[in-house]
C-alpha positions as CSV (number, residue, x, y, z in Angstrom):
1,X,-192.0,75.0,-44.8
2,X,-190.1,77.4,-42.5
3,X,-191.2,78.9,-39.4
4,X,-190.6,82.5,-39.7
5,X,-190.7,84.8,-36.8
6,X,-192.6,88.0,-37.9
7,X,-189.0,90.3,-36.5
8,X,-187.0,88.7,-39.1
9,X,-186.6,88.8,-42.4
10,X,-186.7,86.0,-44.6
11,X,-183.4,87.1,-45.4
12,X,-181.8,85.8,-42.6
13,X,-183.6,82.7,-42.2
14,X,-182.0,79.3,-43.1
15,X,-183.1,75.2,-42.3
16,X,-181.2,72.7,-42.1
17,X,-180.1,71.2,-45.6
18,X,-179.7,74.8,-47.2
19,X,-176.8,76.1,-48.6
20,X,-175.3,79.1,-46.7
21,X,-172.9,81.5,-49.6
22,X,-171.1,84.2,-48.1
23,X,-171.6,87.0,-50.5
24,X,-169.1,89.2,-49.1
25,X,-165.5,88.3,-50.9
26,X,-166.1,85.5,-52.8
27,X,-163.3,84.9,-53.5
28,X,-162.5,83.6,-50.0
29,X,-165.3,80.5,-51.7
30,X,-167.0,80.7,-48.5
31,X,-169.6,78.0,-48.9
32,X,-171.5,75.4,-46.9
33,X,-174.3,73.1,-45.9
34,X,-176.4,74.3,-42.6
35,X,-176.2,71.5,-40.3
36,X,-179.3,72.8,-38.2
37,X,-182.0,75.3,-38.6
38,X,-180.6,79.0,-37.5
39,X,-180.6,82.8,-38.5
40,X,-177.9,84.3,-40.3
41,X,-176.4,87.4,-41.5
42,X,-177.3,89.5,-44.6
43,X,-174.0,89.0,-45.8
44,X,-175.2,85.5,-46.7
45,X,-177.3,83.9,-49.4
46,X,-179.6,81.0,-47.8
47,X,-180.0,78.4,-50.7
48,X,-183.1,76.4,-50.7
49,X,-182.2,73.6,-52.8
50,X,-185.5,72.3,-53.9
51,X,-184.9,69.0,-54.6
52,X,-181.2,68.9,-55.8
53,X,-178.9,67.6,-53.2
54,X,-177.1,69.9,-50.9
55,X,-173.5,69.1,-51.3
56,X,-173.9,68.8,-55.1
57,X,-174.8,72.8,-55.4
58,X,-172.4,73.5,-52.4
59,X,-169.5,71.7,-54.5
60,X,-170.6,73.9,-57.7
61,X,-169.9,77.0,-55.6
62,X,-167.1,76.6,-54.6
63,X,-165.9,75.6,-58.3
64,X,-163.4,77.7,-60.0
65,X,-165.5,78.5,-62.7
66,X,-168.2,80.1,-60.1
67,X,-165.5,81.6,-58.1
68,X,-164.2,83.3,-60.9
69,X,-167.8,84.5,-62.3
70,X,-168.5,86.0,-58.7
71,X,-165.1,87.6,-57.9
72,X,-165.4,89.7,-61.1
73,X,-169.0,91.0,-60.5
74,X,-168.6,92.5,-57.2
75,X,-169.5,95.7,-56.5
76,X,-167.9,97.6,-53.8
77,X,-164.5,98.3,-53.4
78,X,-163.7,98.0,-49.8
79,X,-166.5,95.2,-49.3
80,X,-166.8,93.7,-52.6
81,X,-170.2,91.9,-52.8
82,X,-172.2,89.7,-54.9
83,X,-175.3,91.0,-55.9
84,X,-178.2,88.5,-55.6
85,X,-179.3,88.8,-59.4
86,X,-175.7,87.9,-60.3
87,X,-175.6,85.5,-57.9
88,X,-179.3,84.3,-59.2
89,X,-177.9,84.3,-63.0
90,X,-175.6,82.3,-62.7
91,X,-176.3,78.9,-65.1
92,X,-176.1,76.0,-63.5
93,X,-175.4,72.1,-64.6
94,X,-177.5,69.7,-63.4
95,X,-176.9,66.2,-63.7
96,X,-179.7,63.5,-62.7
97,X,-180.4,62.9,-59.3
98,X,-178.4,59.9,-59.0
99,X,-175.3,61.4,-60.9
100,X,-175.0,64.1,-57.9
101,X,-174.8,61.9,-55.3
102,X,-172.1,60.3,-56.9
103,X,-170.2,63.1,-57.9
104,X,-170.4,64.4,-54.2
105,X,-169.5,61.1,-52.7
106,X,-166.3,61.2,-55.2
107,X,-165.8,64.3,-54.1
108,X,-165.7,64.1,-50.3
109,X,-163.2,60.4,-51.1
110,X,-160.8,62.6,-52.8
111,X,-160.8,65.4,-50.6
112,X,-160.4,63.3,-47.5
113,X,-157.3,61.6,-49.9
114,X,-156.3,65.4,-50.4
115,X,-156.4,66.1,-46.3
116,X,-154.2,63.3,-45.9
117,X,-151.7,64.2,-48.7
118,X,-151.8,68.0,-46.9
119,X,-151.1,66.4,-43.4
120,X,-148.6,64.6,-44.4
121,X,-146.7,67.2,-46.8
122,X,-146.5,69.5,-43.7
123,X,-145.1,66.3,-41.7
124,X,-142.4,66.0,-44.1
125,X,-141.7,69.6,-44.0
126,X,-141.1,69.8,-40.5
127,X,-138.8,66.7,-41.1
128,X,-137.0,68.3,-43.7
129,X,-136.4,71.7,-42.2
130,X,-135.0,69.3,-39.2
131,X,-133.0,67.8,-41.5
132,X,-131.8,70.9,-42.9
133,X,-130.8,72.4,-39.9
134,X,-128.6,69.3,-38.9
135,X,-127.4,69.1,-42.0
136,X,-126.0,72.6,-41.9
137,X,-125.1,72.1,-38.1
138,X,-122.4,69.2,-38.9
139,X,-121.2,71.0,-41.4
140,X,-119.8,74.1,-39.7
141,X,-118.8,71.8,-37.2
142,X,-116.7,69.7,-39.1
143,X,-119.1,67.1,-38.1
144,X,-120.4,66.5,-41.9
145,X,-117.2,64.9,-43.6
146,X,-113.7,63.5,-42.5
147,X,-110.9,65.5,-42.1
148,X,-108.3,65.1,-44.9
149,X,-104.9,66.2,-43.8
150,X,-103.4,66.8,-46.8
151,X,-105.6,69.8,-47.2
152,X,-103.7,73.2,-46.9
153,X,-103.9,74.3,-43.6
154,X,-106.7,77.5,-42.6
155,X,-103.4,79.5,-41.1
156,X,-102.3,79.2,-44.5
157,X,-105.2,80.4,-46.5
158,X,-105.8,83.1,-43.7
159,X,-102.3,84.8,-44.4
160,X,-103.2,84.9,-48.2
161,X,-106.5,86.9,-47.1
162,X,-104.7,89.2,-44.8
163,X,-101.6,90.1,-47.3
164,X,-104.5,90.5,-50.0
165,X,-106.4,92.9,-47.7
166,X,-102.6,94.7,-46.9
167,X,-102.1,94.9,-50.7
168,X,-105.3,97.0,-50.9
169,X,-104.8,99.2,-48.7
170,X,-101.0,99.8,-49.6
171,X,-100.3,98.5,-45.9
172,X,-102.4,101.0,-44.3
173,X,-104.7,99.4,-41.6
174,X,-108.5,101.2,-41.0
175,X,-110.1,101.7,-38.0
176,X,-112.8,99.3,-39.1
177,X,-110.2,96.7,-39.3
178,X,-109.2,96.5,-35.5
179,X,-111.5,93.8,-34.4
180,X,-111.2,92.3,-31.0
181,X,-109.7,89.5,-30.6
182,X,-112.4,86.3,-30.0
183,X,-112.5,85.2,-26.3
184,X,-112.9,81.7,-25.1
185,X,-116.9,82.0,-23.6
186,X,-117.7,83.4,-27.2
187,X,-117.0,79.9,-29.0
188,X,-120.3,78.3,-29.5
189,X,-118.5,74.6,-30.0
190,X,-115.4,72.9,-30.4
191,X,-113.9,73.1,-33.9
192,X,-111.5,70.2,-35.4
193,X,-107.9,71.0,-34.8
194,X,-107.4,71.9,-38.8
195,X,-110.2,74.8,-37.9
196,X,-110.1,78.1,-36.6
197,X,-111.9,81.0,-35.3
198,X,-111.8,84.2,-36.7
199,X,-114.0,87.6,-37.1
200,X,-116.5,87.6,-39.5
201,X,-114.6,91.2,-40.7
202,X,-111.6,89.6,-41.2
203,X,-112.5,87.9,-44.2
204,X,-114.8,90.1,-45.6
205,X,-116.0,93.8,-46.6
206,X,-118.7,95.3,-46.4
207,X,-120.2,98.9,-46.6
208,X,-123.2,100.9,-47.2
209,X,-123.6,102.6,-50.8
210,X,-124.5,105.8,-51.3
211,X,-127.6,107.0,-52.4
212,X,-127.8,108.1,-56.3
213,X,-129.6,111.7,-57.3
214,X,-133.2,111.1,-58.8
C-alpha cells in the first residue's frame, strides 16, 4: 500500500516497480519503470501493475502499435495529450506470467545487441567520413593516382577553355573576367608538376537569374 501525504494527490504519487507514461506527446514513447518510490508530475500516468511484471507492460507501451493508438487520440494542439480513458481503453495482451519474463528478458538481450550495433555504426561513420575526407584530399593533390605523362598537358586544355570563352564573347573581355593573378602564400599545397593553379572564374560561369513575374 502507498503512503500518501494528505497535500498530494494521488495523481502524483508513484512506488517503486510502477510504470511512469508521459502523457504529454506520446509519440516521443516516453515510458519507464520507477526505480524508487517518488512524486511526479501530472503530465504522467503512474501504472500500478498489479501483478503483471513491470518491464512486460513498459515494453507494450512503447510498442508501435500503442504508440500509434496514443499519438492519434490526443487532444490539444500545442500540447497534445492522452486522455486517461483513452489511455485506460486501451486492450492489452497478456501472456502468462512466465511468458513475460521471458519476453522481457529477450527483449533487454536484443536491445543490448541493438546498443552495440548503434555504437558501432556511428564508429564506422566517423571512420568513413575520415576516409572520405582523405580520400578526396589525395585526389586534388595528385596524391590519389600516378602521374601518366602521356596525358595532354593542363596548359593545353586551359588554352582550349580560354579561346572557347574568347569565341563567346566575340573577343570582348568583361570586367568579371579580370581576376587577379594567384600569389604564392595563397597555394594551400604543392601540386605535381603536370598541375596548375588557376581561378576558380577562369573555368567557369556563373550568374544570378532573374526573378520571373507571378
Amino acid at each position: 500500500t502507498r503512503a500518501i501525504p494528505k497535500h498530494f494527490s494521488t495523481k502524483n504519487i508513484f512506488i517503486k516497480g510502477d510504470v511512469l507514461y508521459g502523457k504529454l506527446r506520446p509519440y516521443l514513447s516516453k515510458c519507464g519503470v520507477a526505480l524508487h518510490d517518488g512524486i511526479c508530475s501530472s503530465e504522467i500516468f503512474s501504472v500500478q501493475t498489479r501483478g503483471m511484471l513491470s518491464g512486460y507492460i513498459a515494453a507494450f507501451l512503447r510498442s508501435k502499435d500503442f504508440v500509434s493508438y496514443a499519438t492519434n487520440r490526443v487532444h490539444g494542439a500545442r500540447m497534445p495529450r492522452l486522455s486517461r480513458e483513452q489511455f485506460s481503453a486501451y486492450p492489452l495482451a497478456i501472456p502468462p506470467p512466465g511468458e513475460q519474463k521471458r519476453i522481457v528478458k529477450k527483449i533487454e538481450s536484443t536491445q543490448d545487441k541493438i546498443r552495440t550495433i548503434e555504437q558501432s555504426l556511428t564508429k564506422a561513420e566517423e571512420l568513413i567520413g575520415k576516409y572520405r575526407a582523405a580520400l578526396l584530399q589525395k585526389a586534388f593533390r595528385g596524391e590519389l593516382i600516378p602521374q601518366d605523362p602521356k596525358d595532354e598537358q593542363t596548359s593545353q586544355l586551359l588554352e582550349r577553355i580560354r579561346a572557347d570563352r574568347a569565341k563567346q564573347t566575340n573577343g570582348k573581355k568583361k570586367k568579371k573576367d579580370d581576376l587577379p593573378p594567384i600569389k604564392p602564400e595563397e597555394l594551400p599545397f604543392k601540386l605535381p608538376k603536370s598541375w596548375e593553379w588557376v581561378r576558380l572564374g577562369t573555368i567557369s560561369d556563373s550568374c544570378l537569374g532573374k526573378m520571373l513575374d507571378a
